[in-house]
C-alpha positions in Angstrom: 59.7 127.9 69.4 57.9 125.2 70.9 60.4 122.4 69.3 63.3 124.7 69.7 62.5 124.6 73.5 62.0 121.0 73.7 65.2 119.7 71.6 67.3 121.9 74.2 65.8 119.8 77.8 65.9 116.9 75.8 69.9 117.9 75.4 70.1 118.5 78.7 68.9 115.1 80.1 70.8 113.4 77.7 74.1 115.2 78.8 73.2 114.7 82.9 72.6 111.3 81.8 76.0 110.9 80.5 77.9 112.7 83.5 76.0 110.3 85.9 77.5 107.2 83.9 80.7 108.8 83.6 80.7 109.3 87.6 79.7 105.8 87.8 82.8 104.8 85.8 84.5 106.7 88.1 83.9 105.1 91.1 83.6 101.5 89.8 87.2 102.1 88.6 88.0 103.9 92.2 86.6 101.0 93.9 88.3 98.6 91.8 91.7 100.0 92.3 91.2 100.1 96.0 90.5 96.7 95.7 93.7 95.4 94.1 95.9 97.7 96.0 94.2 96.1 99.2 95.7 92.6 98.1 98.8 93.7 96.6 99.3 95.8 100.1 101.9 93.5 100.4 104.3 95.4 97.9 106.0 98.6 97.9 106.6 101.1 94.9 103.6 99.7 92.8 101.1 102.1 90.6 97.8 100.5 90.1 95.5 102.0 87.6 92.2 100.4 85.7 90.7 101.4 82.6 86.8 100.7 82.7 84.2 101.5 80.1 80.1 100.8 80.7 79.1 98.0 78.9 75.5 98.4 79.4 73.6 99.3 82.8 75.4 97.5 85.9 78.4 96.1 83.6 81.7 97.7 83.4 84.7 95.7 81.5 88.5 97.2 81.1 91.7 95.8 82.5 94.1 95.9 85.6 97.4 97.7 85.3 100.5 97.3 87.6 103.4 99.7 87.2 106.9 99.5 89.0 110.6 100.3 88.1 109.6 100.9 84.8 107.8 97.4 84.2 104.0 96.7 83.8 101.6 94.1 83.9 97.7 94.1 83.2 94.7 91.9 82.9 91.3 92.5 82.0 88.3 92.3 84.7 84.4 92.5 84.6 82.9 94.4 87.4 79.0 93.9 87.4 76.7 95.6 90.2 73.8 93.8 91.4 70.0 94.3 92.8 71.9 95.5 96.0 74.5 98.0 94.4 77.3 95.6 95.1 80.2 95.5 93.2 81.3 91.9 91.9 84.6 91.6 90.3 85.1 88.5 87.4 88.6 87.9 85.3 88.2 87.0 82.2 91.6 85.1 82.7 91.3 82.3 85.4 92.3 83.1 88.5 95.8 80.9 88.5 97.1 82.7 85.6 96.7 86.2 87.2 98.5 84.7 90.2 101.1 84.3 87.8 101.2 87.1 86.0 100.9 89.7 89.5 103.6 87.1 91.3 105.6 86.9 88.0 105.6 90.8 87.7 106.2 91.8 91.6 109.2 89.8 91.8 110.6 91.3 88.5 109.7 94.7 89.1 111.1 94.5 92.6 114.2 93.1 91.5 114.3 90.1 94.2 117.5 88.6 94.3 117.1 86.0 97.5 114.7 83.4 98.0 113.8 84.6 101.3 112.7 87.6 99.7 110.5 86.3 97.6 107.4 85.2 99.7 106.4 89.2 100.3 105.4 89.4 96.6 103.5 86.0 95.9 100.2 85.4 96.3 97.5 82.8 95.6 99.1 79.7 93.8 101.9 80.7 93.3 102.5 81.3 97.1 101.6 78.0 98.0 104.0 76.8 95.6 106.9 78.7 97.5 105.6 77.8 100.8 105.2 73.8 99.3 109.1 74.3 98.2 110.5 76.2 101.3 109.2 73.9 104.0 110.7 70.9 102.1 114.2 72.4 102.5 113.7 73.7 106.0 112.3 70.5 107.1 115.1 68.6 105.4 118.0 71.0 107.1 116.6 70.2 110.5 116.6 66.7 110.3 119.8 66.8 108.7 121.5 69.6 110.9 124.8 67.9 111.6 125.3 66.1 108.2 125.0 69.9 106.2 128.8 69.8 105.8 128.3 66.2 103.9 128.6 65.3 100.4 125.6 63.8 100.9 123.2 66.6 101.9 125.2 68.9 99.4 123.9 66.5 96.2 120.4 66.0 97.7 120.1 69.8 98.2 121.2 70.7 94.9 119.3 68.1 93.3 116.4 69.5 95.1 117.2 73.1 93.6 117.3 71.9 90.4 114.6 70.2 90.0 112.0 72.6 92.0 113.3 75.6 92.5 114.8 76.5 89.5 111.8 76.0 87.1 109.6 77.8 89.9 112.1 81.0 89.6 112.0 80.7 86.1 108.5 80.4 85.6 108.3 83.8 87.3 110.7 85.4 85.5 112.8 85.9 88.5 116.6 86.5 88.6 119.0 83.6 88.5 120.8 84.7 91.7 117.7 83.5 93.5 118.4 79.8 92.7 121.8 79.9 91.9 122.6 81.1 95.7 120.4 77.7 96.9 123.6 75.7 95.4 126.3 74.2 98.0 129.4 74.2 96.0 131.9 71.7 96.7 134.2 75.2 98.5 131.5 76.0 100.3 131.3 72.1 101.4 134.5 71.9 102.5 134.2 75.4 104.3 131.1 73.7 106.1 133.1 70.5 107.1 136.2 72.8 108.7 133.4 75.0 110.7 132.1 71.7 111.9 135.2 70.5 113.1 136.3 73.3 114.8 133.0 73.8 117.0 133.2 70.1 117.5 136.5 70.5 119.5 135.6 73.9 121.1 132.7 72.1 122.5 134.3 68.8 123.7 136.5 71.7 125.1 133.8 73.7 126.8 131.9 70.3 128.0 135.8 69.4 129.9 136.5 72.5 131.2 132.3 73.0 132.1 133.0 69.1 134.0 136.2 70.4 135.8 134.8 73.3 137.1 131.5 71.0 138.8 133.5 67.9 139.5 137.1 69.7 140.9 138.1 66.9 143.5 137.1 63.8 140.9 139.4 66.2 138.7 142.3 66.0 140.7 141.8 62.3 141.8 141.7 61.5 137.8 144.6 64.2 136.9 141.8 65.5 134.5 142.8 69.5 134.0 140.8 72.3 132.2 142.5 72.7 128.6 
């Protein structure tokens, strides 16, 4: 009776003791979520679950996963508690190769079609990368603002696309249309070069008409007339 008695609080410890670690799973895994979604916050229409088991007393391992339009992406993670309670999250991938996988994923998942667009969904390395590549080009346009309708800036901007841009898209996985719409082609050149002719007479024609209207007696002593 004694023993009967005894074996049945034993099985009762034993099962709180499991529903404590269970809710401890729990929240690690709540926690960790919260965590991820507060840096992907950046991105819209992403499910982020986690999968974590109790390794032994403060260690919990299981993975990362990212759901969107019908793509995933996951990697593993180690979330160990210390003396304090804290929470400490370690990847067991380095941290460069998550920024590619999440960065790689987000801009596939979102279905980004536009350079411009693609900053939103990078983070880490790989948004450095972008920003590295993007300031060239804008820094390059604005020294070069009246020479964009040149054969000249058309090569050395699609040079530039080819050879950093391109293999940066492709690394992530990203549609073609985000490069391919960097290219000048030699229409668009020539569409370029007739738009800068024409504002170059409508503004010799506004600065005439602009003098005309200041200088009206000089006008008339000169014969100069508004077009």
């Amino acid at each position: 009776m004694h023993m009967k008695r005894f074996l049945h609080i034993l099985l009762l410890l034993l099962s709180l003791s499991a529903l404590s670690s269970c809710d401890s799973v729990r929240k690690q895994e709540k926690d960790l979520v919260n965590y991820i979604r507060k840096i992907s916050e950046a991105s819209s229409g992403i499910d982020i679950t986690s999968h974590l088991s109790r390794e032994s007393k403060n260690t919990y391992v299981g993975n990362v996963k990212y759901e969107a339009n019908g793509e995933t992406a996951s990697f593993p993670v180690r979330v160990e508690k210390d003396a304090a309670g804290s929470s400490h999250i370690y990847y067991t991938i380095s941290q460069e190769e998550i920024d590619l996988i999440t960065s790689s994923f987000l801009v596939r998942a979102n279905h980004v079609n536009y350079w411009g667009e693609m900053a939103q969904f990078l983070r880490g390395g790989t948004l450095s990368e972008y920003e590295k590549y993007d300031k060239e080009m804008t820094r390059y346009l604005e020294n070069n603002i009246f020479r964009t309708h040149t054969t000249s800036y058309m090569e050395h901007n699609n040079r530039y696309v080819n050879n950093n841009i391109k293999p940066f898209v492709e690394k992530l996985g990203g549609n073609p249309n985000i490069y391919q719409g960097l290219i000048i082609t030699e229409e668009q050149r020539r569409q370029n070069e007739q738009e800068f002719d024409d504002w170059t007479r409508q503004a010799v024609k506004d600065a005439r008409n602009r003098w005309v209207d200041e200088n009206p007696q000089e006008a008339r002593r000169r014969g100069i007339t508004k077009f």
